[in-house]
N, C-alpha and C positions, 0 to 999 in steps of 0.2 A: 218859288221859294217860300216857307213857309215863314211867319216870325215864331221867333221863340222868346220866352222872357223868365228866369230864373231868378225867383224869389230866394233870398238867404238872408240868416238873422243877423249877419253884416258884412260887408264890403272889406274891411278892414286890411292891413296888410300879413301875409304868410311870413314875412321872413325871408329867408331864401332858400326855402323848401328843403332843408334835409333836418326838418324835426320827424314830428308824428306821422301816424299815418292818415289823420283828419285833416291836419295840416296841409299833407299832402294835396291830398282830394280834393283843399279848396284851391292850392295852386294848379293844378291839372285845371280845376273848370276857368279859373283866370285867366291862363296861358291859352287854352283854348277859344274861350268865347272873344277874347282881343284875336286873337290870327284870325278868327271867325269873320270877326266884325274890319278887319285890315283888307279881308276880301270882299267886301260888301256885304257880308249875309247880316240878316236879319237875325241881331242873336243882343239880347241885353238882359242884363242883371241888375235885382235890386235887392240892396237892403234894407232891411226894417230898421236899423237905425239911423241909414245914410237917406233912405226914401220911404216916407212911414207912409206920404200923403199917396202913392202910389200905391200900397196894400190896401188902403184906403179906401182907394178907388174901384178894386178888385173885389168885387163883393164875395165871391166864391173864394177864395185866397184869404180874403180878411176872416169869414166865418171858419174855414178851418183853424185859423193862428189862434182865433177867440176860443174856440172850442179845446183844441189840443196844447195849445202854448207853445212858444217858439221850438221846443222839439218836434212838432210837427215840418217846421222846415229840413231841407230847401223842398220847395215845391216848382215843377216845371210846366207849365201853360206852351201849349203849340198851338198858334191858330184860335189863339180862345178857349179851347177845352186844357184841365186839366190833366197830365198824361201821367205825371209822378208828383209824387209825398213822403218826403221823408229819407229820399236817396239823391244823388247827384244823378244827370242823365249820364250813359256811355258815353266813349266813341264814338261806337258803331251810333247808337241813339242821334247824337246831336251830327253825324255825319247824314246821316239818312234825310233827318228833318231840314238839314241846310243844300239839297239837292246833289250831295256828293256819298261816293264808294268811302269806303274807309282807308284803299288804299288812297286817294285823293288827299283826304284828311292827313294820313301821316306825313305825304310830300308836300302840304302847304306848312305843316311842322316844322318838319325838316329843316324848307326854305325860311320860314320867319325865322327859328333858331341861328342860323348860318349869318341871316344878317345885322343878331341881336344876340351879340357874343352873352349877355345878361340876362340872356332867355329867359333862361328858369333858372334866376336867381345863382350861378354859382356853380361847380363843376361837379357836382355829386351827386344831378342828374343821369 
């Protein structure tokens, strides 16, 4: 299993997901990366304003933030290397790199949803 760690310019909360379509996107990678992480995988997120000392510490991660400004986020690190800039990972993406199919992914979904009526925030999912 690989780690992953998904740099974003903040943590903050979506709402409950039937705004934008940004909005969205950031709930989809929240909703994901938590069942991710409910199943053991190696998956974490940070924000540059919730975890600056972490960007910090990411010298490759920090040099791009300095270079391009936080529109260069979110940036996604697998393994230490760089793999994305500027886009959330997939599915399919963050399925693959946490050792599962994607149909996998959607039935550990499914099941985190089923036991967490508040899933995603709301019925308009």
């Amino acid at each position: 299993m690989k780690a992953i760690e998904i740099y974003v310019s903040e943590i903050g909360n979506t709402g409950n997901g039937c705004g934008s379509g940004a909005d969205r996107e950031v709930l989809r990678i929240r909703t994901i990366v938590e069942a991710l992480t409910n199943e053991g995988k190696n998956v974490l997120r940070y924000g540059l304003i919730e975890n600056p000392e972490v960007f910090a510490r990411n010298k490759e991660v920090s040099e791009i933030v300095l270079k391009n400004g936080p529109d260069a986020l979110p940036i996604t690190v697998v393994d230490g290397e760089i793999v994305k800039i500027g886009t959330y990972p997939s599915n399919l993406d963050l399925a693959t790199w946490s050792g599962m199919t994607q149909d996998e992914l959607v039935l550990m979904l499914m099941k985190a949803k089923m036991s967490n009526r508040s899933f995603c925030g709301g019925d308009c999912c």
